[in-house]
SESEVO-241196 format. One record per residue (C-alpha): residue number from 1; residue in three letters; chain; x, y, z. Coordinates in pm, whole numbers. Each point is the difference from the previous one (the first is absolute). Example, Ala and Ser with C-alpha at 12.3 -4.5 7.8 and 13.67 -1.06 7.14 Angstrom:
REM SESEVO-241196
[1 ala A [1230 -450 780]]
[2 ser A [137 344 -66]]
This chain:
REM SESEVO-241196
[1 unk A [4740 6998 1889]]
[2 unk A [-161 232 277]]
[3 unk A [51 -54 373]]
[4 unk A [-311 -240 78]]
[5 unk A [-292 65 223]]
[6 unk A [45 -140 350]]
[7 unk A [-293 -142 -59]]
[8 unk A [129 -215 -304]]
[9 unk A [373 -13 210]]
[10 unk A [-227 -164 271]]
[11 unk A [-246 -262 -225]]
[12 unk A [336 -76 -183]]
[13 unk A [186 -156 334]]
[14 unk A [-329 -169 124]]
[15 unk A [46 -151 -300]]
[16 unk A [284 -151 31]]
[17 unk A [-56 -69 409]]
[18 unk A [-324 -205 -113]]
[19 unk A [184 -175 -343]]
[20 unk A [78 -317 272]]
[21 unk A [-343 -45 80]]
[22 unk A [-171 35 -320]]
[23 unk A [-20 -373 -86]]
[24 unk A [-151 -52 368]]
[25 unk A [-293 322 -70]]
[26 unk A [-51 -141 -380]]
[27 unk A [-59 -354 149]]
[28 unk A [-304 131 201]]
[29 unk A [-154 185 -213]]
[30 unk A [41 -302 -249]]
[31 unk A [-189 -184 282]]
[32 unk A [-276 247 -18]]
[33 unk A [-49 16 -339]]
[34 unk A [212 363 -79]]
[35 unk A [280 -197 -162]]
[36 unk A [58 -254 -274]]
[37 unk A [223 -284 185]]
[38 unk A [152 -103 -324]]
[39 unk A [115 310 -117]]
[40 unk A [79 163 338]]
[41 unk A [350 24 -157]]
[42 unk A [-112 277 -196]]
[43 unk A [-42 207 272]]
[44 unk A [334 -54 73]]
[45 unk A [127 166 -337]]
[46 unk A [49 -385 -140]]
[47 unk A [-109 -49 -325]]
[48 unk A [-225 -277 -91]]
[49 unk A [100 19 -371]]
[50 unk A [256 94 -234]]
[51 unk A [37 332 -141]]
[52 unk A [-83 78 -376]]
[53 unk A [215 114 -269]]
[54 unk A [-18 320 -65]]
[55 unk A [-179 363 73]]
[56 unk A [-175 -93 347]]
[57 unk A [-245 254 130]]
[58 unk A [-179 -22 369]]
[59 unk A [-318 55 64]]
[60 unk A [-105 -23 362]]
[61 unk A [-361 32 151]]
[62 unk A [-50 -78 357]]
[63 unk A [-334 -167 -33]]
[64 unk A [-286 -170 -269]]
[65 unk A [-106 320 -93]]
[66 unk A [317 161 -89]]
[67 unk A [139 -341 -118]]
[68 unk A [-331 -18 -252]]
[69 unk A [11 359 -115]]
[70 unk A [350 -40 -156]]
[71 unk A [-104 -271 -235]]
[72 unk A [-18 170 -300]]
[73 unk A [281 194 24]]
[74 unk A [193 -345 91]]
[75 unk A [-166 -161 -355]]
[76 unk A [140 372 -193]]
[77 unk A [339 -46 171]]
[78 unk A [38 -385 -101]]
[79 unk A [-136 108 -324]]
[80 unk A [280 190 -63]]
[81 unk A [255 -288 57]]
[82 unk A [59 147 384]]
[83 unk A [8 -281 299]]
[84 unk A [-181 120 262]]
[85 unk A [8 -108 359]]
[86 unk A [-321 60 270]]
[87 unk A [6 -28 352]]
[88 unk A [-226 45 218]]
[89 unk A [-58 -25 388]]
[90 unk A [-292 -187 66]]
[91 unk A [-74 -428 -48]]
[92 unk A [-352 128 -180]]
[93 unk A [192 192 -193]]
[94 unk A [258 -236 -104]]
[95 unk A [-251 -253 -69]]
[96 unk A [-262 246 -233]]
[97 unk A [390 78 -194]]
[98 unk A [77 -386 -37]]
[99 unk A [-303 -30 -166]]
[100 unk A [-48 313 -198]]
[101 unk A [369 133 -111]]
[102 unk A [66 -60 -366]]
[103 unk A [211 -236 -102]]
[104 unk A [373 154 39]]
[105 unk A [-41 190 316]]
[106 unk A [143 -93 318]]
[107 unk A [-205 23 347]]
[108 unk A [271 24 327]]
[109 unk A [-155 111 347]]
[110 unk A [198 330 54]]
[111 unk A [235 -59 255]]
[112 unk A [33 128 348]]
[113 unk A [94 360 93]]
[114 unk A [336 -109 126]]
[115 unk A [356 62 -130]]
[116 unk A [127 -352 -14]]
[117 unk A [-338 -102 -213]]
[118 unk A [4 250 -290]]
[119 unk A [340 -8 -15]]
[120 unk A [-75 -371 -104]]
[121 unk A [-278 97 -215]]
[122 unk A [141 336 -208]]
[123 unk A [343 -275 -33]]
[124 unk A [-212 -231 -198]]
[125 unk A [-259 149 -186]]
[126 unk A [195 326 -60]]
[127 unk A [-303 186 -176]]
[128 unk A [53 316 -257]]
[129 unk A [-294 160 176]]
[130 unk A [-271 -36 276]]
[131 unk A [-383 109 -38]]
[132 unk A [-137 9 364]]
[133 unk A [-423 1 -36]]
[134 unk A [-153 219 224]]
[135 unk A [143 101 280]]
[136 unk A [180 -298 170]]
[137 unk A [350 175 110]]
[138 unk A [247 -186 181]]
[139 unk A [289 200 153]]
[140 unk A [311 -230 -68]]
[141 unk A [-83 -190 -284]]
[142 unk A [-75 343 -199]]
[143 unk A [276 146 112]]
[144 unk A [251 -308 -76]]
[145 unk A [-170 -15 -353]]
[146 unk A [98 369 -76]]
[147 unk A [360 -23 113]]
[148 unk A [13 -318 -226]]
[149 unk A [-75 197 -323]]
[150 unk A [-388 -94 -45]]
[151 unk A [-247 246 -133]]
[152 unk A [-294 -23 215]]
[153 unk A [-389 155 -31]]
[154 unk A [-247 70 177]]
[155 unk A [-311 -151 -273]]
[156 unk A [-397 40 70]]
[157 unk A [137 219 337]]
[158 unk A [-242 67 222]]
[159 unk A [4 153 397]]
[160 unk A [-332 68 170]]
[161 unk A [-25 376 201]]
[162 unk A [72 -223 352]]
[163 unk A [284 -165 -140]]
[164 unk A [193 336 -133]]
[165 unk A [-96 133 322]]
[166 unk A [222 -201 191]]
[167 unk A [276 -59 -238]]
[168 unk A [15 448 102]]
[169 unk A [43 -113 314]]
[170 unk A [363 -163 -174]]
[171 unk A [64 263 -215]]
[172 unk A [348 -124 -73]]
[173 unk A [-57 -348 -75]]
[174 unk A [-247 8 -201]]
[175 unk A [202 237 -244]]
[176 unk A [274 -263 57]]
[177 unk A [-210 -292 -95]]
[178 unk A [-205 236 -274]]
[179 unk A [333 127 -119]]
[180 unk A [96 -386 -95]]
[181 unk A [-227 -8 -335]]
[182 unk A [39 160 -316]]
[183 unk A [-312 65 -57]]
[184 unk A [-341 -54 194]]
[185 unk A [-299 -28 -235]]
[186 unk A [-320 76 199]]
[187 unk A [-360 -123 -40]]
[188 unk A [-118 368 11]]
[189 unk A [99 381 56]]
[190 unk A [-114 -45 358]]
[191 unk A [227 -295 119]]
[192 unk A [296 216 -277]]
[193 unk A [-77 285 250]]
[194 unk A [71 -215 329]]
[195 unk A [312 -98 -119]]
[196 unk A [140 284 -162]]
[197 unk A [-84 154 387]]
[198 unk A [190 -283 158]]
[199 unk A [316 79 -211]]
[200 unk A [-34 -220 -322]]
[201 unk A [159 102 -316]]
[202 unk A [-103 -91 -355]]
[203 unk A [-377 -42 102]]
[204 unk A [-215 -97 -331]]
[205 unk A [-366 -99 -28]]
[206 unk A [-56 -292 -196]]
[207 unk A [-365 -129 130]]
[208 unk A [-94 -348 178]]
[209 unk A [161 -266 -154]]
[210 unk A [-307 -276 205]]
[211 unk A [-254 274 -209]]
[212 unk A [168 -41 -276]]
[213 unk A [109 -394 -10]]
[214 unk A [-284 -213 -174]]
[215 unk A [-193 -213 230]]
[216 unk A [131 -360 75]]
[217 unk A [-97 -316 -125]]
[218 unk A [-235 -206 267]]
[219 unk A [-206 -309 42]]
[220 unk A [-341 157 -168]]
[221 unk A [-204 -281 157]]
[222 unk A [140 63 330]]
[223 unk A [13 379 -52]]
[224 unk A [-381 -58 -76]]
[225 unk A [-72 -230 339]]
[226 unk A [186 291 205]]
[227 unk A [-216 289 -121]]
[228 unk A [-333 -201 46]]
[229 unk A [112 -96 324]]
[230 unk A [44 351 109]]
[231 unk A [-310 184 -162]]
[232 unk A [-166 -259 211]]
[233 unk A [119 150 277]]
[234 unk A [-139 355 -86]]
[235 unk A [-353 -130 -147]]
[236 unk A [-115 125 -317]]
[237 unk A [-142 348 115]]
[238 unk A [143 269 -225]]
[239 unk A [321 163 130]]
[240 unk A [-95 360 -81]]
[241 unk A [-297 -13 159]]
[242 unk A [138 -130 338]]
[243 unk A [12 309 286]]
[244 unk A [289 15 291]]
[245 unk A [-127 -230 244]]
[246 unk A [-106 -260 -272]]
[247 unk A [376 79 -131]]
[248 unk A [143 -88 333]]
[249 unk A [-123 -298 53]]
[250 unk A [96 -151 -374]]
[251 unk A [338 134 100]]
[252 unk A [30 -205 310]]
[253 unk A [-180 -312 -106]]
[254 unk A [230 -14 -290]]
[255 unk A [337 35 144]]
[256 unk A [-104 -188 330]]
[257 unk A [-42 -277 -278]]
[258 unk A [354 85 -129]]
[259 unk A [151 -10 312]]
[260 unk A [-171 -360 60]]
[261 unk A [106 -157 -352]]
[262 unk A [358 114 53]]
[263 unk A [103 89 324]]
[264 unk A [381 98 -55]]
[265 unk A [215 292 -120]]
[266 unk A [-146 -98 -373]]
[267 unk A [-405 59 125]]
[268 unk A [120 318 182]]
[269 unk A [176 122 -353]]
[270 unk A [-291 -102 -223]]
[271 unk A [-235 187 295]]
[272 unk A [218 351 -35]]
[273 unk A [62 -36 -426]]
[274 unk A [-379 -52 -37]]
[275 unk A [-50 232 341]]
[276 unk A [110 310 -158]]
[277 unk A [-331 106 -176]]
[278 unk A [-327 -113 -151]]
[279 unk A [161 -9 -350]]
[280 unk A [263 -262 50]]
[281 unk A [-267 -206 161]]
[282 unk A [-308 79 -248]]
[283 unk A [246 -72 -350]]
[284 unk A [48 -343 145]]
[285 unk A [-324 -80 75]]
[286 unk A [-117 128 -276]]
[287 unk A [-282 231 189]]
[288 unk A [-66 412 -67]]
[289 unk A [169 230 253]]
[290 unk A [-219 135 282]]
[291 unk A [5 328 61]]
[292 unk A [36 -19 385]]
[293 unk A [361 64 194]]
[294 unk A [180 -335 24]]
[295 unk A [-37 -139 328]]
[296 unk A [362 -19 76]]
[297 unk A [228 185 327]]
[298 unk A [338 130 -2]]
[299 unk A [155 -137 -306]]
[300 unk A [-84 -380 109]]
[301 unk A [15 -12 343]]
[302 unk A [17 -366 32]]
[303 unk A [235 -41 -298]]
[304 unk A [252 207 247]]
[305 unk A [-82 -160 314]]
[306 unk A [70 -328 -133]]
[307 unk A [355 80 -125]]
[308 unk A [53 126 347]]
[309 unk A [-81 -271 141]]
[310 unk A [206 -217 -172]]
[311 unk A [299 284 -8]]
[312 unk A [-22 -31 410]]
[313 unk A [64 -389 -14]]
[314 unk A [242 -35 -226]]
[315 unk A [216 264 237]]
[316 unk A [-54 -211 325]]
[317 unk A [96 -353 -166]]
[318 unk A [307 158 -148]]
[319 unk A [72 204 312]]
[320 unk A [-8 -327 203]]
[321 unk A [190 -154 -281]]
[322 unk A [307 250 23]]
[323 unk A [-29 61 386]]
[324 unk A [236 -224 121]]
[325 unk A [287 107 -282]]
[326 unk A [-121 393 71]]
[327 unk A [107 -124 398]]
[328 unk A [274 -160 -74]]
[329 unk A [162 267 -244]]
[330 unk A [-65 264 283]]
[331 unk A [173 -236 255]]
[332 unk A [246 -26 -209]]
[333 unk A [40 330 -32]]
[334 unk A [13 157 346]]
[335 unk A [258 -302 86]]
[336 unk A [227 151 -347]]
[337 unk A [-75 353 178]]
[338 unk A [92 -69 355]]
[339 unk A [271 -199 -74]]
[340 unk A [207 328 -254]]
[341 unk A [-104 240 263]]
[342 unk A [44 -150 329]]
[343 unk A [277 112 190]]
[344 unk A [62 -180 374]]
C-alpha cells in the first residue's frame, strides 16, 4: 500500500486515543436521542446477530435516504441467493430498515471510525464486497476493508461543486480514499467529472438509483390526511398563476408550519428535500408548477445553520467529556519527558 496522507496518519491515531471514551460519547448521544441504547454495541464493531452462510455482500448508506435507495438492489441481490448485510448510521435510519428490509437481509449500525471497532466488525461479518451509497467515506474503516481483501464501490456517487472543492484542498487523500474502490458508478457525467478530477479511477455513469427505485409502499389514508393538510396551508389559488411576492409568502407560511409540526433534525430534512424546488413540492401536493423563481437562499440556509448548530454542541459536550483525560495524558507526558531528559 502507499505511504498514507498525514491527514489519514493523523484521524487514524485520534482514533485510537478516543477508542476509551467511545462508550462514555455513545452514552450521551443515546441520551439525546442520536443513539439506539440497545444496540450501542454496534457501534462498537459487536455484532448483534450471527453471520449467514455464505456469499455476504455490504451495503452501507449513512442515512434514510441512502439506506431507502438501495432497496431494490438489496431484493436483486437476495434474489440471487446472496446474504446481504445494511448498515447504516442513523436511529431513523435503522428503524425505516427494521421495518422495510426484505426478509433475509441484515440491518447493523456501521461501526465507529476506530481501529479496535472494525477490526471487530470486518472479524465477524467478513463480507466478499462493500457497496458504500453516496458519498459517506470513512478513512479507517475503508482503508481496513481494502487491506482485508473486500471489493468495495462507490454506487449512486454523487459530490456537489462545494464538496469537490475542498476535498482539492486534500488532494492526496482524497485519491487515497477514492483510490480504495473498484469502481465508482456516478449519478451523472457531471458528478463522473468531479471525481475523475479528484483522482478516481474506473468512473462509470449508471443514473440515480432513488430515480430509478419504484416508489414505496405507505399508509394511503394517512398519505391522503398529509397532503390535505398541507394544500390547506397554501389555499386553493392556482400555483401558476401566483407572482414572487405571493410565492414568498406560501414559501414561508408553509415551512414555518414544518418547522412547528416537527421541530428536530427530521423537520429540518423534510424542509431542505422538499426545499430544493417547486417540483418536489408541487408532485406531492399534487398542484401545477408556477412559473415564478422558488423562493429559496443559498442552497437552504436554515437546513445548514441547523446542522451547525448542533455540530457546535456536540464538540463542547465531548470536549468537556475528554478534558480531564486530554490533561491528564499531557501531565503525564511532560512528567515521562522531564524525567528521560533531566540531568541534575
Amino acid at each position: 500500500m502507499a505511504r498514507l496522507p498525514l491527514g489519514i496518519h493523523a484521524w487514524r491515531w485520534l482514533g485510537i486515543l478516543v477508542t476509551p471514551l467511545t462508550p462514555l460519547l455513545l452514552r450521551e448521544r443515546a441520551a439525546r436521542g442520536k443513539e439506539d441504547s440497545a444496540r450501542m454495541g454496534e457501534r462498537l464493531g459487536v455484532a448483534s446477530a450471527a453471520r449467514p452462510d455464505g456469499r455476504l455482500v455490504w451495503i452501507h448508506g449513512a442515512s434514510v435516504g441512502e439506506s431507502l435507495a438501495a432497496l431494490p438492489l438489496i431484493e436483486k441481490l437476495l434474489a440471487e441467493d446472496i446474504r446481504v448485510l445494511v448498515t447504516s448510521g442513523t436511529v431513523t435510519s435503522a428503524n425505516m430498515m427494521q421495518a422495510r428490509l426484505p426478509a433475509g437481509a441484515i440491518h447493523q449500525y456501521v461501526p465507529l471510525d476506530t481501529p479496535r471497532a472494525i477490526a471487530r466488525f470486518l472479524d465477524h461479518w467478513r463480507p466478499a464486497a462493500g457497496l458504500f451509497v453516496e458519498s459517506d467515506l470513512w478513512p479507517n474503516l475503508l482503508l481496513e476493508a481494502q487491506r482485508r481483501g473486500v471489493k468495495l464501490a462507490l454506487i449512486n456517487a454523487r459530490i456537489s461543486e462545494r464538496s469537490a472543492a475542498g476535498w482539492r484542498r486534500a488532494p492526496h487523500t482524497a485519491r487515497t480514499l477514492l483510490g480504495v474502490f473498484n469502481k465508482i458508478l456516478a449519478q451523472d457525467e457531471d458528478f463522473a467529472a468531479r471525481f475523475r478530477a479528484l483522482g478516481a479511477h474506473e468512473v462509470t455513469v449508471a443514473g440515480s438509483l432513488k430515480a430509478d427505485a419504484p416508489p414505496l409502499s405507505c399508509d394511503e389514508n394517512a398519505l391522503a390526511a398529509t397532503r390535505a393538510m398541507m394544500r390547506g396551508l397554501f389555499g386553493t389559488r392556482n400555483y401558476a398563476e401566483m407572482d414572487e411576492p405571493r410565492a414568498r409568502a406560501v414559501y414561508d407560511r408553509y415551512f414555518r408550519r414544518v418547522r412547528e409540526l416537527v421541530p428536530d433534525e427530521t423537520g429540518r430534512r423534510l424542509e431542505y428535500k422538499l426545499g430544493s424546488g417547486w417540483e418536489p413540492l408541487c408532485a406531492f401536493l399534487g398542484r401545477p408548477v408556477p412559473d415564478v423563481p422558488f423562493p429559496r437562499v443559498n442552497e437552504n440556509e436554515e437546513f445548514t445553520r441547523g446542522n451547525e448548530r448542533e455540530y457546535r454542541v456536540t464538540v463542547r459536550k465531548a470536549w468537556a467529556a475528554i478534558k480531564p483525560w486530554a490533561l491528564t495524558a499531557v501531565s503525564v507526558g511532560v512528567v515521562v519527558v522531564a524525567v528521560k531528559y533531566y540531568r541534575p
